[in-house]
C-alpha positions in Angstrom: 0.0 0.0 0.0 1.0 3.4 -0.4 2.2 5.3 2.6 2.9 8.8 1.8 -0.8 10.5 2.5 0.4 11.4 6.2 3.9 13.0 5.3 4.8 16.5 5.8 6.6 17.2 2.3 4.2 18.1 0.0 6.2 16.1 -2.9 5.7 12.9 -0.9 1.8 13.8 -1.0 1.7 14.4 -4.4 2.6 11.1 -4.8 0.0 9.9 -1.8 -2.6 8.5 -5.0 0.3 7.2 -7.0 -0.6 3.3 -7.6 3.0 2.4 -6.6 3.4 1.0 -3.5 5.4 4.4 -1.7 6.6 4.3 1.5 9.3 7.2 3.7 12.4 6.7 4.1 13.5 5.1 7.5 13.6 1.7 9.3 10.4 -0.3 7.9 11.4 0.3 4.7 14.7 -1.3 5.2 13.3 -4.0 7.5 10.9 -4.7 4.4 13.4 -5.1 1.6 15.2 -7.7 4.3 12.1 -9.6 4.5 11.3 -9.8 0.9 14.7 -9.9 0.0 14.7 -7.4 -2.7 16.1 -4.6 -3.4 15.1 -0.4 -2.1 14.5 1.8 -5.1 14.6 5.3 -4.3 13.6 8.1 -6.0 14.4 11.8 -4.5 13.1 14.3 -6.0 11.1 18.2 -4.7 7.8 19.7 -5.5 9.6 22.5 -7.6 11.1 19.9 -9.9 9.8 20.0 -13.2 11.1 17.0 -14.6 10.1 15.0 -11.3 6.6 15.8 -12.5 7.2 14.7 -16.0 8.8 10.9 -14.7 5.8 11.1 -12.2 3.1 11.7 -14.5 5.0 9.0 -17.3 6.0 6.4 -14.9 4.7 6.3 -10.9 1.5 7.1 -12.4 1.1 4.2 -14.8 -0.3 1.2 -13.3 1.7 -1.6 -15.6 4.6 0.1 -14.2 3.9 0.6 -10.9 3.0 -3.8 -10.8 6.9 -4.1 -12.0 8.0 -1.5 -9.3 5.4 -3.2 -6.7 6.8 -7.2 -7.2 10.2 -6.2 -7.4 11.3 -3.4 -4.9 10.1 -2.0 -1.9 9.8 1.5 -3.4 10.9 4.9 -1.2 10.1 9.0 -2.0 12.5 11.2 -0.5 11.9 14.9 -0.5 15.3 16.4 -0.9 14.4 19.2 0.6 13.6 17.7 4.0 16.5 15.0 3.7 19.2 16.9 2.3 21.4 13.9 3.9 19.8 11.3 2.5 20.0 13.4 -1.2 23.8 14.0 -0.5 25.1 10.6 0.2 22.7 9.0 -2.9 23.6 11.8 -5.2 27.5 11.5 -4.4 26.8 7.7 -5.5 25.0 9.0 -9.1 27.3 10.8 -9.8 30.4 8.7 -9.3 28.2 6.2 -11.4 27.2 8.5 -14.3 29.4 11.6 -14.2 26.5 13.9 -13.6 23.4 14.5 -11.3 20.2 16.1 -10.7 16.6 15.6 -10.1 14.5 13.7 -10.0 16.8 10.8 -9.2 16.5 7.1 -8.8 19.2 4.9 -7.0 19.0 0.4 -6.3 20.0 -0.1 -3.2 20.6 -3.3 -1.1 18.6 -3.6 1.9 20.9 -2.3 3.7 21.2 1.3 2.1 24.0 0.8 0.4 24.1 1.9 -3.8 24.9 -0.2 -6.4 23.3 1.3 -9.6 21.2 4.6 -10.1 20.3 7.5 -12.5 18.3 10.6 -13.1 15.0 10.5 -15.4 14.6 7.1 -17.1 12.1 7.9 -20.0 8.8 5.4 -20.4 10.3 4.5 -24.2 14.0 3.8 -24.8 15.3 6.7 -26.4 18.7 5.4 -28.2 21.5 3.7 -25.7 18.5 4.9 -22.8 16.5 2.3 -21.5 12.8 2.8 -21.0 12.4 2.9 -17.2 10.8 -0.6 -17.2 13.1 -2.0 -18.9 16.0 -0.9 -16.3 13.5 -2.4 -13.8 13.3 -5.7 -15.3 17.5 -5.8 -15.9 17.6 -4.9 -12.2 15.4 -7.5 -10.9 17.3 -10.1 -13.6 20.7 -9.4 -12.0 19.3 -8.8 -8.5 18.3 -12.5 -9.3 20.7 -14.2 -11.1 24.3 -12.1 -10.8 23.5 -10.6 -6.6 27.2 -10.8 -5.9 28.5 -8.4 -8.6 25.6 -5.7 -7.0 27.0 -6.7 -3.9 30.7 -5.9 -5.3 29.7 -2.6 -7.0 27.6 -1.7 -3.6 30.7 -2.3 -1.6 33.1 -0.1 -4.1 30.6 2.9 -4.3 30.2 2.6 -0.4 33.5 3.0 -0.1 33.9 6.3 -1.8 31.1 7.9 -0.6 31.8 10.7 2.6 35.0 11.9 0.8 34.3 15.1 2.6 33.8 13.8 5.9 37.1 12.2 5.8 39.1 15.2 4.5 42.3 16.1 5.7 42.3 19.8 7.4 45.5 22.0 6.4 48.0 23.3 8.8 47.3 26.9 8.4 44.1 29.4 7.3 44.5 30.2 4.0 45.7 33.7 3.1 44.8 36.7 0.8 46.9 34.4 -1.6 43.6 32.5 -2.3 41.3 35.5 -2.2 43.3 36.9 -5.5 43.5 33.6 -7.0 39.8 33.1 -7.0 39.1 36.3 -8.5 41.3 35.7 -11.0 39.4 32.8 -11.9 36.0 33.9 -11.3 37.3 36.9 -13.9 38.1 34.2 -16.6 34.9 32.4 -16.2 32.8 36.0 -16.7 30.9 36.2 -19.3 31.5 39.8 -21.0 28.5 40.3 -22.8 25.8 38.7 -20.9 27.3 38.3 -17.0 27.2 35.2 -15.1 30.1 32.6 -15.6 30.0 30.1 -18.0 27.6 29.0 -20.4 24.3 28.1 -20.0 22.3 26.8 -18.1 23.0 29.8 -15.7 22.7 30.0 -12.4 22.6 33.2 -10.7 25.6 32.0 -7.9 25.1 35.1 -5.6 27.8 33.9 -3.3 30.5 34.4 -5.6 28.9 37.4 -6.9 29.0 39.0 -3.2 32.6 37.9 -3.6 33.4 40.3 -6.1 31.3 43.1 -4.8 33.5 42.9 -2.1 36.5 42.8 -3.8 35.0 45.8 -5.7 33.8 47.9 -1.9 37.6 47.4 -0.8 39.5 48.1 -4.2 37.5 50.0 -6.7 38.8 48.4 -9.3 37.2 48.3 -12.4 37.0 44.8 -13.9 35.2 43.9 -10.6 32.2 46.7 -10.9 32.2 45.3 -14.7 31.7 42.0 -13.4 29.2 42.9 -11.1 26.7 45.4 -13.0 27.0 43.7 -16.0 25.6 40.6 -14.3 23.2 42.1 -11.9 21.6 44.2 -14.7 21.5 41.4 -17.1 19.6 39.0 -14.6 17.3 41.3 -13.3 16.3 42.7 -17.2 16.1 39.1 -18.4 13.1 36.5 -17.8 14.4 35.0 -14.9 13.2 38.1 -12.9 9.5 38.0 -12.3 8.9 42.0 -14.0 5.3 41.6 -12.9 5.6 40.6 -9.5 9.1 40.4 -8.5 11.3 37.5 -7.1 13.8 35.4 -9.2 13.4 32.0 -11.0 15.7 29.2 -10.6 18.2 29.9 -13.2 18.2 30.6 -17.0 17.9 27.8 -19.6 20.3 30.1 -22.5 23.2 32.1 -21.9 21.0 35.4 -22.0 18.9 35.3 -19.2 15.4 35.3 -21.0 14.0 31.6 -20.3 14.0 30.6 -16.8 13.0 27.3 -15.2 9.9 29.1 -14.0 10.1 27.2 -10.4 10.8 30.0 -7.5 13.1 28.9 -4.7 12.8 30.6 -1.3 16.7 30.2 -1.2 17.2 32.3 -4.6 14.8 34.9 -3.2 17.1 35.4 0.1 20.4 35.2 -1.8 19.6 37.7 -4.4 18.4 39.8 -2.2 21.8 40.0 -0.1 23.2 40.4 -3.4 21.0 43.3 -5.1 21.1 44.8 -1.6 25.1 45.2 -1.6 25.4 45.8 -5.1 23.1 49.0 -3.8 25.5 50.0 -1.6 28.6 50.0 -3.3 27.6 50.9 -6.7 25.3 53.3 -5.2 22.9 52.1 -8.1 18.9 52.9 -6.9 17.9 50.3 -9.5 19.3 47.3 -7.4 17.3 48.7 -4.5 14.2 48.7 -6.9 15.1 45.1 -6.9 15.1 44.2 -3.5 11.8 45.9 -2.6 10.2 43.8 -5.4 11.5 40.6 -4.2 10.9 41.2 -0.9 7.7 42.2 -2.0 6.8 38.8 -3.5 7.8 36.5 -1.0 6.2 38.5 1.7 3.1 38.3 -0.1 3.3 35.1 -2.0 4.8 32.1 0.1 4.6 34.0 3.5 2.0 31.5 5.7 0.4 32.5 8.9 2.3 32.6 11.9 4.9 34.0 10.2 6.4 30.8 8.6 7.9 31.0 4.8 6.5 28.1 2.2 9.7 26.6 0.4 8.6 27.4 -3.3 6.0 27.6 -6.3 6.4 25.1 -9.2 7.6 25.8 -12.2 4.2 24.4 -13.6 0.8 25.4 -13.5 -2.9 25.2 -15.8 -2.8 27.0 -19.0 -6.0 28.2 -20.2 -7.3 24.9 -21.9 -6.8 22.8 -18.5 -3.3 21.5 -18.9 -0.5 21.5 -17.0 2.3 23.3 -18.7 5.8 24.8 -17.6 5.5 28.3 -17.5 2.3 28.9 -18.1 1.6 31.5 -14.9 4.2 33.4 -16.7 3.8 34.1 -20.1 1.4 36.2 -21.9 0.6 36.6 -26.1 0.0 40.0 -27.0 -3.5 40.2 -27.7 -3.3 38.6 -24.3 -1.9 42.1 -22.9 -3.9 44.1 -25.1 -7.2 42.9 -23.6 -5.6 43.0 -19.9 -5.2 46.9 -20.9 -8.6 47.5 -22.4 -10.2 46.0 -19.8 -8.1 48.4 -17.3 -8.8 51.2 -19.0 -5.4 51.7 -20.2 -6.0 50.9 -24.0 -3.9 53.9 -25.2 -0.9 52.5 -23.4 -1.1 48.9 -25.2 2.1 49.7 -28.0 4.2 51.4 -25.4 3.6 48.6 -23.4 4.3 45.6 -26.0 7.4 47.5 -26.7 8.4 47.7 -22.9 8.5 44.3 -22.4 9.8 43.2 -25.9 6.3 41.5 -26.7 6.6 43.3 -29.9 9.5 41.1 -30.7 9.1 37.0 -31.8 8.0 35.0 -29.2 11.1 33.8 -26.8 9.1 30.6 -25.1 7.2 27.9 -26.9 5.1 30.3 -28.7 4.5 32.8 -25.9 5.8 35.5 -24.9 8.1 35.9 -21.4 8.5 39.5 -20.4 11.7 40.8 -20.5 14.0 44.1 -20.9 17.1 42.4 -22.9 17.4 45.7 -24.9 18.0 47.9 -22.0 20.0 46.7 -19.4 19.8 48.2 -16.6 16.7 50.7 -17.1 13.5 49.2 -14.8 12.3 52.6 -13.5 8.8 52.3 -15.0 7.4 55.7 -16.0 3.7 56.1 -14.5 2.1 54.8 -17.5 4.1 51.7 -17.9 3.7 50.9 -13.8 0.2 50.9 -14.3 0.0 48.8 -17.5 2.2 46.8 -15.0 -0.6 46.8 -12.2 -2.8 45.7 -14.7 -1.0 43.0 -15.8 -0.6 41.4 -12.5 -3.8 42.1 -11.6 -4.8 39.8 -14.5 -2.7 37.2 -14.5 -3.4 36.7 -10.9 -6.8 35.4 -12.2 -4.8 32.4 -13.6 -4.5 29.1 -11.5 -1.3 29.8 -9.9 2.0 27.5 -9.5 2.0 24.5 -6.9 3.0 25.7 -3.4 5.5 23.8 -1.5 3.9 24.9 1.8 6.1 23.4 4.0 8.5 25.4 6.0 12.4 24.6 6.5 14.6 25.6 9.4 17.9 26.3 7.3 15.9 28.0 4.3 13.7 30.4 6.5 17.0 31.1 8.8 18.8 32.4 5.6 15.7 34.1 4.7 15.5 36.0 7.7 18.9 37.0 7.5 18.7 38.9 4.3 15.1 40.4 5.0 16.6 41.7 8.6 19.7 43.1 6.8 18.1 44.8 4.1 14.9 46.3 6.8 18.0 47.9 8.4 19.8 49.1 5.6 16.9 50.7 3.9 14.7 51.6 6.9 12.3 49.5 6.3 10.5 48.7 10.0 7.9 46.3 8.2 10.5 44.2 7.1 12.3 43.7 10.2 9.3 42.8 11.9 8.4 40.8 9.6 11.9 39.4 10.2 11.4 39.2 13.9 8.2 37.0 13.4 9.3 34.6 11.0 12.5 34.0 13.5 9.6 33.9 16.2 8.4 31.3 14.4 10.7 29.1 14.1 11.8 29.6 17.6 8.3 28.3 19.0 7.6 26.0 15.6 10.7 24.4 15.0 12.4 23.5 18.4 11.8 21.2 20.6 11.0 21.5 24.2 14.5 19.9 25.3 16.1 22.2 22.7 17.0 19.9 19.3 16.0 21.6 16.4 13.6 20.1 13.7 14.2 20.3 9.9 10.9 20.5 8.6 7.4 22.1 9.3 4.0 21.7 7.6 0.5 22.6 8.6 -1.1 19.7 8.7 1.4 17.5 10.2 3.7 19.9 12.4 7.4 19.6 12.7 9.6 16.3 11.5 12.6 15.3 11.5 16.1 16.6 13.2 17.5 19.4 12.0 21.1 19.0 10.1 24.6 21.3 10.5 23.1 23.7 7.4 20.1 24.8 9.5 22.5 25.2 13.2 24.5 27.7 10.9 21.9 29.6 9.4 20.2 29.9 12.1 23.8 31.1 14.3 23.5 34.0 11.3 20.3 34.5 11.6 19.6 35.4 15.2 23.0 37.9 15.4 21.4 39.8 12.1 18.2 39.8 13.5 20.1 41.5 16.9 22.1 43.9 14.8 18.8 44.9 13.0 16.7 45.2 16.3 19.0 46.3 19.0 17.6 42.9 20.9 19.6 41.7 23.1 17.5 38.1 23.2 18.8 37.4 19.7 22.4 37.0 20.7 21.1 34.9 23.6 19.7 32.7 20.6 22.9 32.5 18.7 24.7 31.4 21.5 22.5 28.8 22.1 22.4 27.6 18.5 26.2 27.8 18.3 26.6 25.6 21.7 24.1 22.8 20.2 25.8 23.1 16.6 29.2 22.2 18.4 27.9 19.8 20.3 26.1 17.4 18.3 28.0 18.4 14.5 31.5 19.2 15.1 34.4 16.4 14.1 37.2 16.4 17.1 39.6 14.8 14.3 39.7 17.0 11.3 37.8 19.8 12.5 34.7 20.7 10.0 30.5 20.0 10.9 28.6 16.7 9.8 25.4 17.1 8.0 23.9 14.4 10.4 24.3 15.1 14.2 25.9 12.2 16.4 22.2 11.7 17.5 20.5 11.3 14.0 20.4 8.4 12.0 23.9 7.2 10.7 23.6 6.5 6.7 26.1 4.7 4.6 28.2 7.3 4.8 28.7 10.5 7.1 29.5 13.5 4.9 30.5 17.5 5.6 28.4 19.8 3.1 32.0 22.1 1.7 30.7 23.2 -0.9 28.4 26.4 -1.7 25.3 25.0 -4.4 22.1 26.6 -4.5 22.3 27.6 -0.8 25.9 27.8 0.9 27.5 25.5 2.4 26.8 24.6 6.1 30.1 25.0 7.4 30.8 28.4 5.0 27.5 29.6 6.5 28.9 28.3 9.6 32.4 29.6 9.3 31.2 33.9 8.5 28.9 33.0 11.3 30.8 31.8 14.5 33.5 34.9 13.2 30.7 37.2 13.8 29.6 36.0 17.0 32.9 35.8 18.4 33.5 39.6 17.8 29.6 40.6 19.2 30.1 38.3 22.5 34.1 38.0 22.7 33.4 34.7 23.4 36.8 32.8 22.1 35.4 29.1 21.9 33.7 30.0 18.8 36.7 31.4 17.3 38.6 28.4 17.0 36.0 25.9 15.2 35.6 29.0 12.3 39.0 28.7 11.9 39.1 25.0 11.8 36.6 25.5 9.1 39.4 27.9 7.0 41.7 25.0 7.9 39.6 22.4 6.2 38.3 23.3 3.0 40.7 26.4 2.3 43.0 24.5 -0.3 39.5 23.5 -1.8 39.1 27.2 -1.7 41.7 27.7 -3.9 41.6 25.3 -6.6 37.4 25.9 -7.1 36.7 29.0 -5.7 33.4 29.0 -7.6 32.0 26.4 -5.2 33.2 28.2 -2.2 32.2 32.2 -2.5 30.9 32.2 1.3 33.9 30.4 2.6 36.0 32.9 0.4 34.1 35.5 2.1 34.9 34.1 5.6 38.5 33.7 4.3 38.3 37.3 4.2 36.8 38.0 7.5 39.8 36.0 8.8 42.6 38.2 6.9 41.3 41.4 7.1 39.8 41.4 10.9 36.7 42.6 12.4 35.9 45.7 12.6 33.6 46.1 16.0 30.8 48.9 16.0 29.1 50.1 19.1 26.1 52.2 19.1 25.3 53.3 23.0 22.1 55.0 23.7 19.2 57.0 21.6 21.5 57.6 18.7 19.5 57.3 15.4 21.9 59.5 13.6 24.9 57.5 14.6 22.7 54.3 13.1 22.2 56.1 10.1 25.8 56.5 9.1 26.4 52.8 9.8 22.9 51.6 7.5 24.0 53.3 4.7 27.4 51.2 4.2 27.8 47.7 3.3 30.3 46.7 5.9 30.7 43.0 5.3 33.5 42.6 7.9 31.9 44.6 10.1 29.8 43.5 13.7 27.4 46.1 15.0 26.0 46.3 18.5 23.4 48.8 19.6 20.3 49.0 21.9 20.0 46.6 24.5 23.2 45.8 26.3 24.1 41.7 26.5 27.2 40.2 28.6 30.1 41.6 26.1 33.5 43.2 26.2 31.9 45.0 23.2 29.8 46.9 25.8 32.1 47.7 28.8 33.2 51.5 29.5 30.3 52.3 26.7 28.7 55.7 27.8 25.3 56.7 26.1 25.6 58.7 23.7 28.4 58.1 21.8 29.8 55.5 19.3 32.9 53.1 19.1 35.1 51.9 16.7 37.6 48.9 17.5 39.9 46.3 15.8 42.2 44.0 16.7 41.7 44.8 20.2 42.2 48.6 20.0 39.7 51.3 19.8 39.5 54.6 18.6 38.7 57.7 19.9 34.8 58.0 20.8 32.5 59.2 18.2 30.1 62.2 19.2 28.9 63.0 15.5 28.0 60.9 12.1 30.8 63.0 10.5 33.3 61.9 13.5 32.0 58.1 13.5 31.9 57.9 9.2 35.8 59.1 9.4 36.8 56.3 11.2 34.5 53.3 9.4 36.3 51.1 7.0 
């Protein structure tokens, strides 16, 4: 029978009418496959994920197919989203056995958890060398029957490759500015002149190295780095990717130019890109990237926020066109008589030309037929005159009449952490007092939601089910970040209190005594095949980057030395991987930095808004800033009201009685 209608993850309920015989991952299913002595196949996958629809729809749906999966496996969903773990180990094994990965993805397994073949999409008809999916089914059963021991053999050599990272050798030293240069050297080889990004497509908007270079660019001003920089953040926010209607980023870009996105919207690209626009605001002084935070903020505020103050995990890249069908893109895209009668019906039929032209519907069609709107032909220019913002409203206003995307409804620790981190950041930096409370509730949230009465965090939350499964080293990071923004926004003191605590837990249960570095899986979660360190920065950083920049930051706000010495165990770990792939490590390189240059300690004392305001209005990404409520800190002994502080290394400067005076003596 199928077991998935009580899960949280709304991928695993999609699935919950599916004629195969689903179960969750854990015990039973393991204890099944012993018993029927057969193999586990498991397919990961995430509500977002196009293609996981398209194999679902094809494959799981199908009853013929579902008998074969049914007599021959004991058959487990995996949301990777939830498991990231369980993704992690399996994915590492796909791609040592294909050369490539993604999603959705479908691994054999022995009963014991341990690979021995897998894939991504397997098509319902051979396609070429590409078996049809039953057909790699029936050859899996055959051997499982006939040829077990050379499974067994293959399980035992991809078993024993898998956790590379866990087993890592640390460095003797922190890496130096040696590495920062080298990776922008690199990162300035892989750019993309004409379009930004690096590389080819597909692109992928990578704002951590991005916020690399931007801060290469606020501490050098040189001007291959602001190149670099504007020419990508104009280029991704003019192209289709961005949402012009209703703010907020798709997943990445299908062609080099930006225009056709894979429609799904992350709540990870939304808080990343944020950061991003937000310092490319500051240091390029450019109101246009602001115009993009407010818009993305904007969206997910109004879009994915759920009561209580929780954040869904993301929309689908598909939804119902207007004959009934389900079709990528189809929220999206608009024909232009399809604009002209949105106008007419607004009132606004004099603006329909000037409004084709704005969004280059006037152009051929750039998707399947339809049209995506986009502003390819001027970079950089998303001011919207007064006409052109209401054609604008009107457009939204009709499309929101459409059936809208598939929510992912369920809400994630590490996901909602990050979140909260950019939205507090950017509130302060732009004066925005809605966003920070809005910041303040969703870390509320989590805080009552999320965490358990003896104090373990939980990964994953859903309405209908509650809270699930044992938070990993990625959301203990985030959420470290995330509580000491949240102070530095608010002036609380109970948000360092948090970090603290989330810092002390994270050591606790994640750190390795050996090599230095966190596990994924806590030494009280369930022990997999293999026990891996996430290094390396993908769609969201890294847990121990994240980890690294955040355990700096708290050291310098509460002077508390025991978290200075895992950060730079972190440095110690992946900082020759650093250098030799800096693209997959833009936060660690960023931490790297934090190392070499210092801290630079900022202390606000008393009713001071002036003082704040010549802090906000700099990106200071190696900078701590405590003000408002006092907490246990060296930062705050001697401080009299009234007056502001700047220290490094230990030393302090002269007291600060005026912006002017405090400005002078910022980095």
């Amino acid at each position: 029978m199928n077991r998935l209608a009580q899960e949280s993850s709304p991928y695993l309920r999609q699935h919950a009418e599916n004629p195969v015989h689903w179960q969750p991952w854990g015990p039973e299913a393991m204890a099944e496959a012993v018993e029927r002595d057969v193999p586990i196949l498991l397919s990961v996958g995430y509500s977002a994920c196009h293609w996981c629809h398209v194999m679902a729809h094809e494959s799981f749906e199908d009853e013929a197919t579902a008998t074969v999966m049914n007599e021959h496996f004991v058959n487990v969903k995996v949301d990777r989203e939830e498991r990231p773990d369980v993704d992690a180990v399996y994915m590492e094994a796909v791609q040592a056995m294909t050369g490539r990965g993604g999603w959705p993805m479908t691994v054999f397994l022995t009963p014991d958890g341990r690979p021995f073949y897998g894939g991504t999409y397997f098509p319902p008809t051979r396609h070429g060398q590409t078996p049809s999916f039953v057909e790699l089914l029936e050859a899996v059963h055959d051997t499982w029957a006939t040829k077990r021991d050379q499974l067994f053999e293959q399980a035992d050599r991809l078993t024993e490759v898998l956790g590379q990272g866990g087993r890592m050798q640390a460095g003797a030293a922190v890496p130096g500015p040696e590495v920062l240069e080298h990776a922008i050297n690199q990162l300035h080889q892989a750019f993309d002149e004409d379009w930004g990004g690096f590389g080819g497509a597909p692109k992928f908007p990578t704002p951590q190295n991005l916020d690399f270079v931007l801060r290469g660019l606020a501490r050098t001003g040189v001007e291959e780095l602001a190149t670099i920089a504007e020419t990508t953040l104009d280029a991704m926010a003019s192209g289709g990717m961005y949402d012009h209607l209703g703010g907020g980023f798709a997943r990445y870009s299908v062609d080099p130019h930006w225009v056709v996105p894979h429609f799904e919207k992350m709540l990870y690209d939304q808080s990343g890109l944020v950061r991003l626009y937000l310092h490319g605001h500051l240091v390029t002084g450019h109101d246009r990237y602001a115009q993009v935070v407010e818009e993305t903020v904007d969206y997910v505020l109004r879009d994915l926020r759920q009561p209580g103050g929780g954040i869904a995990s993301a929309e689908d890249a598909d939804s119902l066109d207007a004959s009934g069908h389900s079709e990528e893109g189809a929220f999206y895209t608009f024909t232009p008589d399809e604009v002209r009668s949105a106008l007419v019906d607004a009132g606004l039929g004099d603006g329909v030309e000037d409004a084709l032209a704005w969004w280059e519907l006037d152009r051929p069609a750039n998707f399947e037929g339809r049209w995506i709107p986009v502003r390819t032909h001027r970079r950089g220019d998303w001011h919207r005159p007064p006409a052109i913002e209401a054609a604008r409203q009107a457009l939204f206003e009709a499309r929101a009449t459409r059936p809208r995307p598939g929510l992912d409804d369920k809400v994630l620790t590490e996901w909602n952490a990050h979140w909260v981190s950019a939205l507090a950041e950017a509130g302060f930096t732009l004066g925005r007092q809605d966003w920070i409370d809005a910041a303040r509730e969703t870390a509320s949230f989590l805080l009552s939601s999320l965490r358990r009465e003896d104090g373990r965090w939980l990964r994953s939350w859903q309405a209908e089910t509650g809270a699930k499964h044992l938070a990993f080293a990625g959301d203990h990071a985030a959420l470290v970040d995330a509580f000491t923004r949240l102070a530095e926004a608010t002036g609380e003191a109970r948000w360092i209190a948090e970090a603290r605590s989330v810092a002390d837990v994270m050591l606790e249960l994640f750190w390795d005594t050996d090599q230095g570095g966190l596990f994924t899986t806590g030494s009280d979660g369930e022990q997999l095949v293999a026990r891996d360190k996430d290094l390396q920065d993908q769609a969201l950083p890294s847990a121990n980057s994240t980890a690294a920049v955040a355990l700096l930051r708290l050291t310098a706000l509460t002077g508390e030395t025991r978290y200075a010495g895992p950060a730079a165990g972190i440095l110690r770990l992946s900082g020759e991987l650093a250098g030799r792939v800096p693209s997959a490590f833009g936060v660690l390189l960023g931490a790297i930095d934090l190392h070499t240059t210092g801290t630079t300690e900022i202390v606000v004392a008393g009713d001071r808004p002036d003082l704040l305001d010549a802090v906000r209005h700099r990106w200071l990404p190696n900078a701590v800033l405590a003000w408002g409520e006092r907490y246990d800190s060296p930062l705050w002994a001697d401080r009299d009201d009234g007056r502001a502080y700047v220290c490094r290394d230990h030393t302090c400067q002269l007291p600060a009685s005026s912006p002017e005076e405090l400005t002078a003596q910022l980095p």
